[in-house]
Every structure is written in C-alpha cells, then in structure tokens.
N, C-alpha and C positions, 0 to 999 in steps of 0.2 A: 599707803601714801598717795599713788598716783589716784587713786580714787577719791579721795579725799580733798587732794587740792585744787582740780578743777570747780569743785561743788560749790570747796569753800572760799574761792575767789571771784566767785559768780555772785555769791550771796552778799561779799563784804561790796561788790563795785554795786550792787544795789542799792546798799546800805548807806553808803559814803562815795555816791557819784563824782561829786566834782572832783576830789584830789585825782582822780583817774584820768579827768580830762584834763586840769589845768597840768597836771607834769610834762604833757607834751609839749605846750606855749610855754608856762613860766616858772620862776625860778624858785627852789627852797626857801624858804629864812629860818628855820629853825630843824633844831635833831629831833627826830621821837621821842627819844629820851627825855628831852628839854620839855615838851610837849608833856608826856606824861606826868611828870615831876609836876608842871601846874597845873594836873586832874589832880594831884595829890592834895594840892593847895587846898584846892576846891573845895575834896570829899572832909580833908582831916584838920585842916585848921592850923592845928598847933606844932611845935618844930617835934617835939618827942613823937608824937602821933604820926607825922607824917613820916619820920626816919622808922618808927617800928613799922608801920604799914607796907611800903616802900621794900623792908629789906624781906618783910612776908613772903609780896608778891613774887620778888627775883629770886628768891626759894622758889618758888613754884615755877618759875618758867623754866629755870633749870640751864641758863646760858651755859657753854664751856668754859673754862677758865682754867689755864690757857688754852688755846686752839693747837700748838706744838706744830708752828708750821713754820717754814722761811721768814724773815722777815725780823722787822728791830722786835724791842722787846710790846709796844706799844700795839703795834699791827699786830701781835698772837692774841689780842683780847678779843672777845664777842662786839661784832661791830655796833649794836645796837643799845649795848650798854653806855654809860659813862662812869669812867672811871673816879670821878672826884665830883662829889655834889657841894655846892655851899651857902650859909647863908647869912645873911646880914641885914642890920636895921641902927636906927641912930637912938640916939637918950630921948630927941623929940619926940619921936613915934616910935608906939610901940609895936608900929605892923613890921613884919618881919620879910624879908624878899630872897627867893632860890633861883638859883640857878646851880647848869651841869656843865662839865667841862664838856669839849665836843669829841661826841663818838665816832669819828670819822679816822678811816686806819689810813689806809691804802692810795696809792700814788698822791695825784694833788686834791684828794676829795676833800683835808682839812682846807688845805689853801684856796681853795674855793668857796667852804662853806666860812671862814674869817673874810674875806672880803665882802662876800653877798652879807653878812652881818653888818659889816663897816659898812656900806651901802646904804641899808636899810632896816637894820633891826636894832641896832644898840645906840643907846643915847649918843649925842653929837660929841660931848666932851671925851666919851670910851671909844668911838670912833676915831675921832682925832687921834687919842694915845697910841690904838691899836697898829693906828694907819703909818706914823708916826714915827714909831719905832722898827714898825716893818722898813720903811723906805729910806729913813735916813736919822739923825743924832738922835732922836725920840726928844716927847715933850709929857710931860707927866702931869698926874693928878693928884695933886694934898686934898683929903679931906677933912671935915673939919674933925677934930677930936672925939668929937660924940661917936663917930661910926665905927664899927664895931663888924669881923668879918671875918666868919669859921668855917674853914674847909674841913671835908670828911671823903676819908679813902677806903672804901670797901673790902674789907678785909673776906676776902672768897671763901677763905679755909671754913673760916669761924662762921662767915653770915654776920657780919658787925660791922658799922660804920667806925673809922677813929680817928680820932682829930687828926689832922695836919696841918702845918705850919704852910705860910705864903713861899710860895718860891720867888728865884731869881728876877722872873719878868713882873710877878705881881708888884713887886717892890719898885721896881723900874717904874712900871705903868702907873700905879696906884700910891705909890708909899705906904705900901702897910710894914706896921710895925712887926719885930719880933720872927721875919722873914729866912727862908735857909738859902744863903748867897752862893752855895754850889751849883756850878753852872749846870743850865738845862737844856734838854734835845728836844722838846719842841715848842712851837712859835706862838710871838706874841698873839693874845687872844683865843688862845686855846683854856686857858684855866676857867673851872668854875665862878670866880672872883668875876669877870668881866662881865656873865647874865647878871648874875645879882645886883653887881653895884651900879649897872645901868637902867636895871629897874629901881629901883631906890633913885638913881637921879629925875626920871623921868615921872615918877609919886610925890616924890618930899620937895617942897618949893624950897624949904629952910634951909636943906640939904645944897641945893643948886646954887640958891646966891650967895654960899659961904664957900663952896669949893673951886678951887683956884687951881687953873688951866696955862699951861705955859704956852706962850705964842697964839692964843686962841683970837687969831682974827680973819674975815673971812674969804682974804686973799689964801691966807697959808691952808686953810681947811680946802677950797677949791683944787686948789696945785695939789695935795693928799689923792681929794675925791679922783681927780680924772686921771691919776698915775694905779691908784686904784683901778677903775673901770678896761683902763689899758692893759693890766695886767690880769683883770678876771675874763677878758677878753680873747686871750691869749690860753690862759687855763683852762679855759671851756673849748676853744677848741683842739687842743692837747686833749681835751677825754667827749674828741669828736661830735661838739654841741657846739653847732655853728650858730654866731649872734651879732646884733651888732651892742653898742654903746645905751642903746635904751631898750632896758630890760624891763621883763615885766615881772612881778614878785609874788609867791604866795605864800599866803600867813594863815597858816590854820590857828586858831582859837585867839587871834589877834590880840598881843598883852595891852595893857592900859599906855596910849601915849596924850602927851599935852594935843 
C-alpha cells in the first residue's frame, strides 16, 4: 500500500489537475457519489441499466458496511457511498432525473455541504424549501400531479436496490404523496428526493410554471440566502476554513442550468 499510493496519486493529479488545485481556493457543490451517479447517466441511459450497473460496480469496490465504529447509526456507513438514490420525471417528459442522498458522515460536513447546495447547486425553489425549513416555519413545494418520485435504499447484505417511501422532511419540503411521517434524524436536504427534483425543475419549463412555492418572493429568498452564508460562514470555520461571505464554487461535470 504505501508504495502504491504515492505512484497512484501522482498519476491521478496528472490526470485530473484542477480539482487538486481548486480545493485549496474553492468550495464543493457536489458528493462523488452525486458525481458518479451522472457518469452513470451518461454511460446507461435507462433507470434499470443504470441501478444494475451501479450496484455492479459497488460490488466491486467492496465499501464496509458498517464500519462498527462510534458514532450514530448514519456516521458507521462508508463515507463515500450514498445511502439512498432516487429518481424522478413528469407524464410531460419522459426524461428521467437522479439524484443521491448526501454522503457526508461526520461532524458538520452534511451541514455544510446542504448549505453550499442551497447556495449554489439546487434550483431556487429547492433552495428556498431547503433553507426554509432549516431556519424557521418552512415553506414548501406542491407539484404538479404528473411528477412522479422513487427512492431506493441499498440493501448491503443482498446487493439490491428496494423501494422506499418519502420520509418526513420529503413530505414537508415537497409534498409527496404516500410519505412514512415517522420522525427523522437528519436534516432537511439530505434525501435523494432534493438532487432529482431540482434537476427536473431546472430541465422541465412545464414542470416550473405549474409548481407552486409558498412565500416565494425575493425579499424572503434574500433574508434565507444571507442567514444562510452566516451560518456556512461559521461552519467552515468550526472545520478550520477560514472565509469570508463571497465564496468561490466548484462544480465538476456542471449539471444543466437555465
């Protein structure tokens, strides 16, 4: 191993220079996981393709699960996984959109990467909710009837993706139907439901001018944003990344925005 990973960290910063450089200056917006999931897009196309492909690979790479260490039950998983994938699309279009829940365990590294999201990576209306609900009574999202949006929880033993139902905040944030109202331990914008249905707003026009946002004007989004920035302000420097209020972002494989 130690011979091994010098070589092979030389070879990859060749490979792939800038993420090497920009993580000194600037900030995430996205998990690996998230990341790979739309290579998956890419190579397979289709939803069955891409879940057999997908649980292929994570056979092969062979994560722990669990790790058997201190910590809630959440923090013993492989950090680089994600635990819930989902995806969703309307009756209008029949393109389909994923997203993963965020693979981030330990101290504030979720609460930082759901803000640097809110910031800059998820449509403004999932933003809004996300921010929303974190800071004060929350304001939610109805879509229209057409949208349509199935989560899947990695069953380790077996190597099987299998349905699962919307939890408590999805329902909150989103209104999806048919939802499990037992209270949850962690925070808004952590589920898979929030990549997807933010891609699906920022593709489907049809989608955007029929889904109805509560309080969405752009006093209240402002007041959000900058209680926001205060507080990932504060988070970064708790995990000793000193900054100030104008951040600079990086987005590897940049998804589609208007």
């Amino acid at each position: 191993t130690h011979k091994f990973l010098p070589t092979s960290c030389t070879f990859v910063k060749e490979k792939f220079p800038e993420p090497f450089e920009k993580y000194k200056t600037h900030l995430p917006t996205r998990t690996p996981f998230s990341i790979l999931l739309n290579m998956m897009e890419i190579l397979h196309c289709t939803e069955e393709k891409i879940i057999k492909e997908l649980l292929l690979l994570l056979k092969k790479l062979r994560f722990p699960n669990p790790l058997h260490k201190p910590g809630s039950k959440y923090e013993q998983y492989y950090t680089l996984e994600s635990t819930v994938i989902c995806v969703c699309c309307s009756d209008s279009d029949p393109q389909k959109y994923y997203g993963a829940s965020l693979s981030c365990r330990k101290g504030n590294a979720k609460r930082i990467l759901i803000d640097l999201s809110c910031l800059n990576t998820w449509h403004r209306f999932v933003s809004h909710a996300v921010m929303s609900f974190t800071l004060r009574a929350g304001d939610g999202i109805t879509f229209p009837e057409s949208v349509k949006c199935q989560a899947y929880l990695r069953d380790w033993n077996e190597n099987v993706y299998r349905k699962r139902r919307p939890c408590l905040n999805c329902k909150q944030l989103f209104n999806l139907p048919d939802a499990d109202l037992d209270k949850v331990d962690h925070p808004y914008g952590n589920c898979a439901e929030t990549e997807c249905l933010s891609k699906l707003l920022f593709n489907n026009q049809y989608i955007r001018e029929h889904t109805l946002m509560k309080n969405d004007t752009e006093e209240n989004f402002e007041t959000l944003t900058g209680l926001t920035k205060a507080s990932l302000t504060t988070q970064l420097a708790q995990a000793r990344i000193q900054t100030n209020e104008n951040f600079l972002f990086y987005s590897p494989m940049q998804s589609n925005k208007e």
